[in-house]
DSSP file (Angstrom, degrees, kcal/mol; ACC not computed):
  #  RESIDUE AA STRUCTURE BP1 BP2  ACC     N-H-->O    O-->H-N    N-H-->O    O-->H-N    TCO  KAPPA ALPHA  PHI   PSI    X-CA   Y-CA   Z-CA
    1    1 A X     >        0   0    0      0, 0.0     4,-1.4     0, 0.0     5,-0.2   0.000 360.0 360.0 360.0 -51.3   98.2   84.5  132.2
    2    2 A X  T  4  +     0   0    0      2,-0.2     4,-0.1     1,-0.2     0, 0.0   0.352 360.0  56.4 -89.3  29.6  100.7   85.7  129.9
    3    3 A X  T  > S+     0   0    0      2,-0.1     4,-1.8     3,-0.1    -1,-0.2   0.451 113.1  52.9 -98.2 -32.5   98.1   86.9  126.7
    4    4 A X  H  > S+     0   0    0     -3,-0.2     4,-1.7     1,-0.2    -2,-0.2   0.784 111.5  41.0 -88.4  -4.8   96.9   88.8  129.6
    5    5 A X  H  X S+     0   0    0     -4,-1.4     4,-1.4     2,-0.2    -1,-0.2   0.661 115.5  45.6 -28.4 -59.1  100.1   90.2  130.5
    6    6 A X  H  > S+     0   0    0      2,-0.3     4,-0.9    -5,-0.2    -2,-0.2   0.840 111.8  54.5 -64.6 -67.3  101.2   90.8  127.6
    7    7 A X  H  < S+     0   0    0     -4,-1.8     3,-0.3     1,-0.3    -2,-0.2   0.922 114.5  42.1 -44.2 -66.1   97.7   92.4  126.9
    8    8 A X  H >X S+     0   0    0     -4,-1.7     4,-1.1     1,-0.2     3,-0.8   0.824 111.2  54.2 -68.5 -45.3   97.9   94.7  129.9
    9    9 A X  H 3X S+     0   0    0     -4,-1.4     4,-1.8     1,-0.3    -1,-0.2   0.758 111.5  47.6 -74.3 -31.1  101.9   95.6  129.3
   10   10 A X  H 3< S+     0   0    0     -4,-0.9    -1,-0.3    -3,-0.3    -2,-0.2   0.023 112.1  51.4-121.1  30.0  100.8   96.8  125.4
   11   11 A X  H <> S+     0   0    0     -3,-0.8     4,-1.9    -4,-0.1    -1,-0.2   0.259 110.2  46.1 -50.4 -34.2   97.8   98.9  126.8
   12   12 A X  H  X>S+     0   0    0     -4,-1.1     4,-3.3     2,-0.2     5,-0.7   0.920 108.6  58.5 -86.6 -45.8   99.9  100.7  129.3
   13   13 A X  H  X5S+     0   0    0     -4,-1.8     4,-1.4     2,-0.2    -1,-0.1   0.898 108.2  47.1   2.2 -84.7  102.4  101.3  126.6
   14   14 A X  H  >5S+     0   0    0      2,-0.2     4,-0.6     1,-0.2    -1,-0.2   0.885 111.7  45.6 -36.0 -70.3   99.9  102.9  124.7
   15   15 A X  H >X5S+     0   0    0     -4,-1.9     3,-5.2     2,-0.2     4,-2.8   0.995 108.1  52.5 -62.2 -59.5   98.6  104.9  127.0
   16   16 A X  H 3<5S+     0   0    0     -4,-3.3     4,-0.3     1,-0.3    -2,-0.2   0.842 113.4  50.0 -63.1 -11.6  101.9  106.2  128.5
   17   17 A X  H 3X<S+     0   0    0     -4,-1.4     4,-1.0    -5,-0.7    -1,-0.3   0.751 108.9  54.6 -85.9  -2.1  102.9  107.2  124.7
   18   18 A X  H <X S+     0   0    0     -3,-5.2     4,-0.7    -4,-0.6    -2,-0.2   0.858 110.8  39.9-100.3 -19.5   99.6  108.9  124.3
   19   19 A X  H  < S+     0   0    0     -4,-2.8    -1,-0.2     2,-0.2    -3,-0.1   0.303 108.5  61.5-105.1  15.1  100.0  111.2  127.3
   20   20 A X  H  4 S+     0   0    0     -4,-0.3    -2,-0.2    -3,-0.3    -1,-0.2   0.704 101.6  63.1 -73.4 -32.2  104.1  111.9  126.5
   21   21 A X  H  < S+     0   0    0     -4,-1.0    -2,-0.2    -5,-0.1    -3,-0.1   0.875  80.1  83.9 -62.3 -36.6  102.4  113.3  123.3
   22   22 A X  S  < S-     0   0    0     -4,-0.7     2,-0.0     1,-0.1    -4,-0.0  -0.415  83.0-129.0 -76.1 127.3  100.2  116.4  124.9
   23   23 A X     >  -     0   0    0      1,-0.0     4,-1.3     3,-0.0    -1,-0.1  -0.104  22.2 -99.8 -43.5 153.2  102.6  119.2  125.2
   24   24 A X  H  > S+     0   0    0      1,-0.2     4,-1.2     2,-0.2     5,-0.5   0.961 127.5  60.8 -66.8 -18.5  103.5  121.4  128.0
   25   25 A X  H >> S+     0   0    0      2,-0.2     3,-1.9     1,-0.2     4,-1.9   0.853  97.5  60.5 -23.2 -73.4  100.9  124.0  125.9
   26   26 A X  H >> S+     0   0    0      1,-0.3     4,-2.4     2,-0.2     3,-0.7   0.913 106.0  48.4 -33.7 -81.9   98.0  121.3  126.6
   27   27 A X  H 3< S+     0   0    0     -4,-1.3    -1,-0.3     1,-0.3    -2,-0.2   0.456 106.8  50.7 -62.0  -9.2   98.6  121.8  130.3
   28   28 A X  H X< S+     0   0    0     -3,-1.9     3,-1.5    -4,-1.2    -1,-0.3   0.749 110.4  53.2 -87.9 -32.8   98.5  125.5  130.6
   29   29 A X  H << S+     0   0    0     -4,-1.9    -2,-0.2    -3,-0.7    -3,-0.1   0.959 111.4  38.3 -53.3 -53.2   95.7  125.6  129.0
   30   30 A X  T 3< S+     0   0    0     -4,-2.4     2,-0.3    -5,-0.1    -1,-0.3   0.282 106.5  79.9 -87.0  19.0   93.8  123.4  130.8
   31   31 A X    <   -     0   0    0     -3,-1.5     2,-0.4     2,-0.0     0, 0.0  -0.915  55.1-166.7 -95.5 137.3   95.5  124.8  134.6
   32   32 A X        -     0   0    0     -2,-0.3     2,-0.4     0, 0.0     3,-0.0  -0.924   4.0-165.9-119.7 121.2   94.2  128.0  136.3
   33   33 A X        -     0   0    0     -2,-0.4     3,-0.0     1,-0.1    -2,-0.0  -0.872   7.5-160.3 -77.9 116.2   96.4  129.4  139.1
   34   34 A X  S    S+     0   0    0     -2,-0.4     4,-0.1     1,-0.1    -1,-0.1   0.768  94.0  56.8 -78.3 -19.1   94.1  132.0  140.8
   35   35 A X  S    S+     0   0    0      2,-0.1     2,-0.3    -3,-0.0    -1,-0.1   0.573  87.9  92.3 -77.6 -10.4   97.4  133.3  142.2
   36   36 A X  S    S-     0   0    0      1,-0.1     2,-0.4    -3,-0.0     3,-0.1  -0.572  87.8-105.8 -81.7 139.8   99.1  133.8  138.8
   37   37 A X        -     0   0    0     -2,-0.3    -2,-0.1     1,-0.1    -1,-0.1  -0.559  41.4-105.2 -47.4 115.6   98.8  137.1  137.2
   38   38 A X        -     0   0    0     -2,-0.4     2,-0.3    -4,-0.1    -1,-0.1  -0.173  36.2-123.8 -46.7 166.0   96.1  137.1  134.1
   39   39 A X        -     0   0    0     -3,-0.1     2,-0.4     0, 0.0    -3,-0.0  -0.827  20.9-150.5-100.5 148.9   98.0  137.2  130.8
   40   40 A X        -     0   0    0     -2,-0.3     2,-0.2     0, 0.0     0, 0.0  -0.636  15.1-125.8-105.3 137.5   97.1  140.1  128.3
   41   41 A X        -     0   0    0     -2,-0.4     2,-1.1     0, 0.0     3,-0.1  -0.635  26.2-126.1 -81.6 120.0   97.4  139.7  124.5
   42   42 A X        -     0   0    0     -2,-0.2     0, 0.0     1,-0.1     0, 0.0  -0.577  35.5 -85.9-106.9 144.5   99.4  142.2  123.0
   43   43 A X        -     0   0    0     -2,-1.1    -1,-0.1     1,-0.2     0, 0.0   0.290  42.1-112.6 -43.8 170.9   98.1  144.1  120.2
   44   44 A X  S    S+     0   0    0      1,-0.2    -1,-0.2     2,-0.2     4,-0.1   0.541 113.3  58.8 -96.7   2.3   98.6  142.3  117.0
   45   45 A X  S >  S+     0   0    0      2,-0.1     3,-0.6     1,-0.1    -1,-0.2   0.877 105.8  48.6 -71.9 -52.3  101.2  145.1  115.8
   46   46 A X  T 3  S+     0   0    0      1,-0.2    -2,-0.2     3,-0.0    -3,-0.1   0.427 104.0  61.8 -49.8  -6.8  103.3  144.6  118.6
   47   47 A X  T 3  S+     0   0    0      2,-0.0     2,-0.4    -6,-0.0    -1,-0.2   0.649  86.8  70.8-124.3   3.5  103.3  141.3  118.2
   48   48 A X    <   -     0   0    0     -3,-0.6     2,-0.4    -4,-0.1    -3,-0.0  -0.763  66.9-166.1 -85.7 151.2  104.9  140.7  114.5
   49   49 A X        -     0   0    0     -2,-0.4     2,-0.3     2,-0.0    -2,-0.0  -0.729  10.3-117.9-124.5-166.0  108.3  141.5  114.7
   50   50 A X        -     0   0    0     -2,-0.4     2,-0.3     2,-0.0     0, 0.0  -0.944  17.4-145.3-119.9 153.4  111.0  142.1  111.9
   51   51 A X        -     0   0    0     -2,-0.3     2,-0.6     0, 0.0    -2,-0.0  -0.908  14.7-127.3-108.7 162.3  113.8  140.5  111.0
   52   52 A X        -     0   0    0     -2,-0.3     2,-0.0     1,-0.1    -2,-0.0  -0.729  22.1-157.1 -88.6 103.1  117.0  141.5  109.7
   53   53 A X        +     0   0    0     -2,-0.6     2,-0.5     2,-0.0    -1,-0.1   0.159  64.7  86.8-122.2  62.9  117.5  139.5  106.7
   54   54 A X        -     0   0    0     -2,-0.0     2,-0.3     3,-0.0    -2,-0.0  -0.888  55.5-173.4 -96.1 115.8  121.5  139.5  106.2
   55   55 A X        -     0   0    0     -2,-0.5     2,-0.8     0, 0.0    -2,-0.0  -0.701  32.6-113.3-102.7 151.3  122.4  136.7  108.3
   56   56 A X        -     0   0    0     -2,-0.3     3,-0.1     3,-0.0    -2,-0.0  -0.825  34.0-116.6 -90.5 120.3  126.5  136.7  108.3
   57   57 A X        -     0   0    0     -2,-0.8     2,-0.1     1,-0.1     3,-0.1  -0.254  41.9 -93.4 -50.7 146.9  127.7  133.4  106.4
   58   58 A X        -     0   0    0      1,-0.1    -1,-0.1     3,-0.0     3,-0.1  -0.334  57.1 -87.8 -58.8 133.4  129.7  131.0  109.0
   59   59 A X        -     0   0    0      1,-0.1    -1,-0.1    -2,-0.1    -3,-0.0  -0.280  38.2-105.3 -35.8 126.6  133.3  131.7  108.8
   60   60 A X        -     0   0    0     -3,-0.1     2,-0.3     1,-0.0    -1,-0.1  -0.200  37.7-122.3 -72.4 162.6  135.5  130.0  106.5
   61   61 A X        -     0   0    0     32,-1.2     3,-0.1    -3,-0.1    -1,-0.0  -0.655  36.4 -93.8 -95.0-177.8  137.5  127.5  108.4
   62   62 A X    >   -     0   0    0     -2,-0.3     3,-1.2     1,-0.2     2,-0.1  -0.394  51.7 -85.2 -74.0 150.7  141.8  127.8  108.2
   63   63 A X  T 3  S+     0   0    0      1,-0.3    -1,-0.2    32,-0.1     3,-0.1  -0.184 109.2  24.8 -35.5 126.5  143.4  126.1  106.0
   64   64 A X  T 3  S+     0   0    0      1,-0.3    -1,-0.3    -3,-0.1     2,-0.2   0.394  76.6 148.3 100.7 -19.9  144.4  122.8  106.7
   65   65 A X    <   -     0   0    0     -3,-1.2    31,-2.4    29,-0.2     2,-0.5  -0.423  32.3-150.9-120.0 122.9  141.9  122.3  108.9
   66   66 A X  E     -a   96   0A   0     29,-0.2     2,-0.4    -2,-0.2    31,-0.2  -0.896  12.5-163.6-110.3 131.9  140.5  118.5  109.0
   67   67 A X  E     -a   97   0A   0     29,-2.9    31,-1.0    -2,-0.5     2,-0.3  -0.942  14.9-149.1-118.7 108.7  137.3  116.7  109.9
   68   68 A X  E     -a   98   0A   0     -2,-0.4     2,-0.4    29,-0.2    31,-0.2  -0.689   8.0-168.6 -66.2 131.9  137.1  112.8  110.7
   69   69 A X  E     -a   99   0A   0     29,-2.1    31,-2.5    -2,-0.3     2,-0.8  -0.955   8.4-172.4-125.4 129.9  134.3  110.8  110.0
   70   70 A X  E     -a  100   0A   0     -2,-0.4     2,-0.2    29,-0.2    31,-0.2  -0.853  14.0-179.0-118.9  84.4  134.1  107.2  111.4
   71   71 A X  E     -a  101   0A   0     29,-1.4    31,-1.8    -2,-0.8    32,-0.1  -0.612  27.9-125.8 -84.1 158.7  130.7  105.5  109.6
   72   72 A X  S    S-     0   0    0     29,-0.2    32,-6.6    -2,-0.2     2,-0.2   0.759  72.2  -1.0 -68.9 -38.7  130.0  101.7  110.8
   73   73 A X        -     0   0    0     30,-0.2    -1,-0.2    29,-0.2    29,-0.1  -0.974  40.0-151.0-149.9 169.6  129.8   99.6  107.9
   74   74 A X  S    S+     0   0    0     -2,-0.2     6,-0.2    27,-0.1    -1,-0.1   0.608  90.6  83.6 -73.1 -49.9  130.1   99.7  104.2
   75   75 A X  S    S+     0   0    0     -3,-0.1     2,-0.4     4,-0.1    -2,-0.0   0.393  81.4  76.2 -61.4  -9.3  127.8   96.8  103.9
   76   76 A X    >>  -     0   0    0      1,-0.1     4,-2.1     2,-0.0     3,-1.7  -0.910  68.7-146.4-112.4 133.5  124.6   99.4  104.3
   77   77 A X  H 3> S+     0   0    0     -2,-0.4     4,-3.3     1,-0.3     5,-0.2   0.913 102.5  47.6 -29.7 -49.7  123.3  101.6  101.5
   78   78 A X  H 3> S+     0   0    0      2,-0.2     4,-1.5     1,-0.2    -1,-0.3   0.630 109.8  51.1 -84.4  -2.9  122.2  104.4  103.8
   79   79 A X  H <> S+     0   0    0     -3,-1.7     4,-2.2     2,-0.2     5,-0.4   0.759 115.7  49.6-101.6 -44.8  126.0  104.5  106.0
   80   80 A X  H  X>S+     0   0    0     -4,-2.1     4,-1.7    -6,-0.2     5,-0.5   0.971 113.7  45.3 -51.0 -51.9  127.5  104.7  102.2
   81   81 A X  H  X5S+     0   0    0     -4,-3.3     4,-2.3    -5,-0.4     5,-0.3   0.953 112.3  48.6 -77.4 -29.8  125.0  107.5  101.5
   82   82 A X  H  X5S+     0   0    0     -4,-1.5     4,-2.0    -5,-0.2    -1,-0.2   0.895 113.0  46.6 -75.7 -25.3  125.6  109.4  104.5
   83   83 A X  H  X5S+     0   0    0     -4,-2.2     4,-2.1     2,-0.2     5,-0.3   0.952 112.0  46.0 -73.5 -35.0  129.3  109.4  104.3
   84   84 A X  H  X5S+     0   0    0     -4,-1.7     4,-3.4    -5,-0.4    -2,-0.1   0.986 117.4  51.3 -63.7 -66.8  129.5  110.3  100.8
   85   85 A X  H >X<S+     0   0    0     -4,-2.3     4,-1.4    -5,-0.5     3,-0.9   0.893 114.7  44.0  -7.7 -90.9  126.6  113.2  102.2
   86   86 A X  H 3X S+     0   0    0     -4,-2.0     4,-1.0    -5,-0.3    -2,-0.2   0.830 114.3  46.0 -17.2 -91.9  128.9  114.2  105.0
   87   87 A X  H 3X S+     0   0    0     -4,-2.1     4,-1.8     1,-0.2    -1,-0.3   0.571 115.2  49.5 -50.2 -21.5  132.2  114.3  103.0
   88   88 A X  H XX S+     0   0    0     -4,-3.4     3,-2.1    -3,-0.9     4,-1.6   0.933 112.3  46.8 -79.7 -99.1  130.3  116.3  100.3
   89   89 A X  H 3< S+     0   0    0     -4,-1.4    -2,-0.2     1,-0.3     5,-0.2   0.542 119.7  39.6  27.5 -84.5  128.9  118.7  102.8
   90   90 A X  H >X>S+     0   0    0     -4,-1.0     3,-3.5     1,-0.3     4,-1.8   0.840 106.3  60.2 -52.3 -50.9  132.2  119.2  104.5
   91   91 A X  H X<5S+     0   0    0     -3,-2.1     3,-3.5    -4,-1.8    -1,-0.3   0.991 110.9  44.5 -50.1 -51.4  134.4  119.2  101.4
   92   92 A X  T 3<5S+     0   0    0     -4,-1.6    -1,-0.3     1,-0.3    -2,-0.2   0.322 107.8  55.9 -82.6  27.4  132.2  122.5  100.2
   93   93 A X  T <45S-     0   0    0     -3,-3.5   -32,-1.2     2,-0.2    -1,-0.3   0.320 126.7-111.5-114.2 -19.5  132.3  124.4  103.9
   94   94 A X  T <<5 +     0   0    0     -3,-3.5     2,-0.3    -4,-1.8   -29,-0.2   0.746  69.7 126.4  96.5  16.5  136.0  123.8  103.2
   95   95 A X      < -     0   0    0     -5,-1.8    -1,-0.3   -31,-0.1     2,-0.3  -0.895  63.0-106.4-121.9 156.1  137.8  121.4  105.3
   96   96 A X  E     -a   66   0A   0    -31,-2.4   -29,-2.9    -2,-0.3     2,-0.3  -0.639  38.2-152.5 -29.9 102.1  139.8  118.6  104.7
   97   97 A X  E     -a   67   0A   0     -2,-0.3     2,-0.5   -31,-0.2   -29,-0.2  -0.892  13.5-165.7-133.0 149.8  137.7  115.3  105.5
   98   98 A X  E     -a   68   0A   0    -31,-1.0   -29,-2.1    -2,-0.3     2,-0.9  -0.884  22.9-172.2-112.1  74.2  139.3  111.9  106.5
   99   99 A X  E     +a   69   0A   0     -2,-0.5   -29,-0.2   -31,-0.2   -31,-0.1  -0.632   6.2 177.4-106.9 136.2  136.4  109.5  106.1
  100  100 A X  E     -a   70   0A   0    -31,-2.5   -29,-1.4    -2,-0.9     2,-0.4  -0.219  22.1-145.9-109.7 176.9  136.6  105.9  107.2
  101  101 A X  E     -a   71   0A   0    -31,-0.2   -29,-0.2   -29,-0.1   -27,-0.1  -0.914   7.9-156.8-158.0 113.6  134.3  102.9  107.3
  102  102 A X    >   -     0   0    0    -31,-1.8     3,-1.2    -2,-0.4     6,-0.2   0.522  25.1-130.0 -79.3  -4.9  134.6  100.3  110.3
  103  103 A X  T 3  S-     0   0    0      1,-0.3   -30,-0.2   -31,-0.1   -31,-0.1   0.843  71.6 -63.3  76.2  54.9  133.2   97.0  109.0
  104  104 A X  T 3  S+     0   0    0    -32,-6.6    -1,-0.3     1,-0.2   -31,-0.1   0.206 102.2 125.9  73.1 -32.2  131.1   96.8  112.0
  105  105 A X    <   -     0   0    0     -3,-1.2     4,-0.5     1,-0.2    -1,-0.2  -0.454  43.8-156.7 -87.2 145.6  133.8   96.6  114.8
  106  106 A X  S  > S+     0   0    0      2,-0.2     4,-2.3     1,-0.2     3,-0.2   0.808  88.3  59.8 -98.8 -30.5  133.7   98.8  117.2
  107  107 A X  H  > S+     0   0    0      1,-0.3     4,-2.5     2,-0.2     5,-0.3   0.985 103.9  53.6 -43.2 -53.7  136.9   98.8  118.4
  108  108 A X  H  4 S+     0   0    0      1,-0.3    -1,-0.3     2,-0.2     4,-0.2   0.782 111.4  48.4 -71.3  -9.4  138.1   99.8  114.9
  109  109 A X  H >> S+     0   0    0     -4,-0.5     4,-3.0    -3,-0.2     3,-1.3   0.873 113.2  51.5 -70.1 -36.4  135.6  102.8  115.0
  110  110 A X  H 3X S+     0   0    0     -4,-2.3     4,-1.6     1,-0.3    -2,-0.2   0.831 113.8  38.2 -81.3 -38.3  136.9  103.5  118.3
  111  111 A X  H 3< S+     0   0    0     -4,-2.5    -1,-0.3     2,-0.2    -2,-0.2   0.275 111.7  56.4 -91.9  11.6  140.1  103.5  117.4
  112  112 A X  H <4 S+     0   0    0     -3,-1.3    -2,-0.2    -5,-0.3    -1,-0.2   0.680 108.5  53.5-100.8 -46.1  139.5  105.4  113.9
  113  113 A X  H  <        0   0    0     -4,-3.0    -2,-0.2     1,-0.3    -3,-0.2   0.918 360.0 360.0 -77.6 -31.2  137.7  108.3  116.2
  114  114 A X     <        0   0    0     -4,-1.6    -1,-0.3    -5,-0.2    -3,-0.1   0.483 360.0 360.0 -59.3 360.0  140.9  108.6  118.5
């Protein structure tokens, strides 16, 4: 009873990930509303557009101006490479970064992010 259980729980699984995947796309496609307006394609000039491409750089931030970061442990490669990441990041946007490492406890993160 419970291999079929089991069996039957990791089929529906399956299935219900296979039909989160199809997009809402999938489902217009395959819908017809007779009450909906047809859609028209618009000529294929009209339908590139331009962009402008000077984007304005982000602001620098003020002086002084500090950013905490509260990673979980030390004890894992990838929470060492994302803080170092982070602080890197930050340091060259300009801010001032406080970053800390909680050994696990969540209290001391908790109290590290206050």
């Amino acid at each position: 009873m419970k291999k079929f259980a089991k069996a039957f729980l990791g089929a529906a699984l399956s299935v219900s990930l296979l039909a989160g995947c199809g997009g809402a796309a999938d489902t217009a496609a395959t819908t017809t509303d007779s009450s909906a307006p047809a859609k028209t394609e618009a000529p294929a000039a009209a339908a590139t557009t331009t962009t402008d491409t000077t984007e304005e750089a982000p602001a620098a931030p003020e002086a002084g101006l500090k950013v905490g970061v509260s990673m979980p442990t030390k004890d894992l490669q990838r929470w060492n490479q994302d803080g170092a990441n982070m602080e890197k990041e930050l340091i060259a946007a300009g801010y001032e970064v406080d970053l800390q490492y909680a050994a696990n406890d969540v209290q001391q993160q908790l109290s590290q992010v206050e």
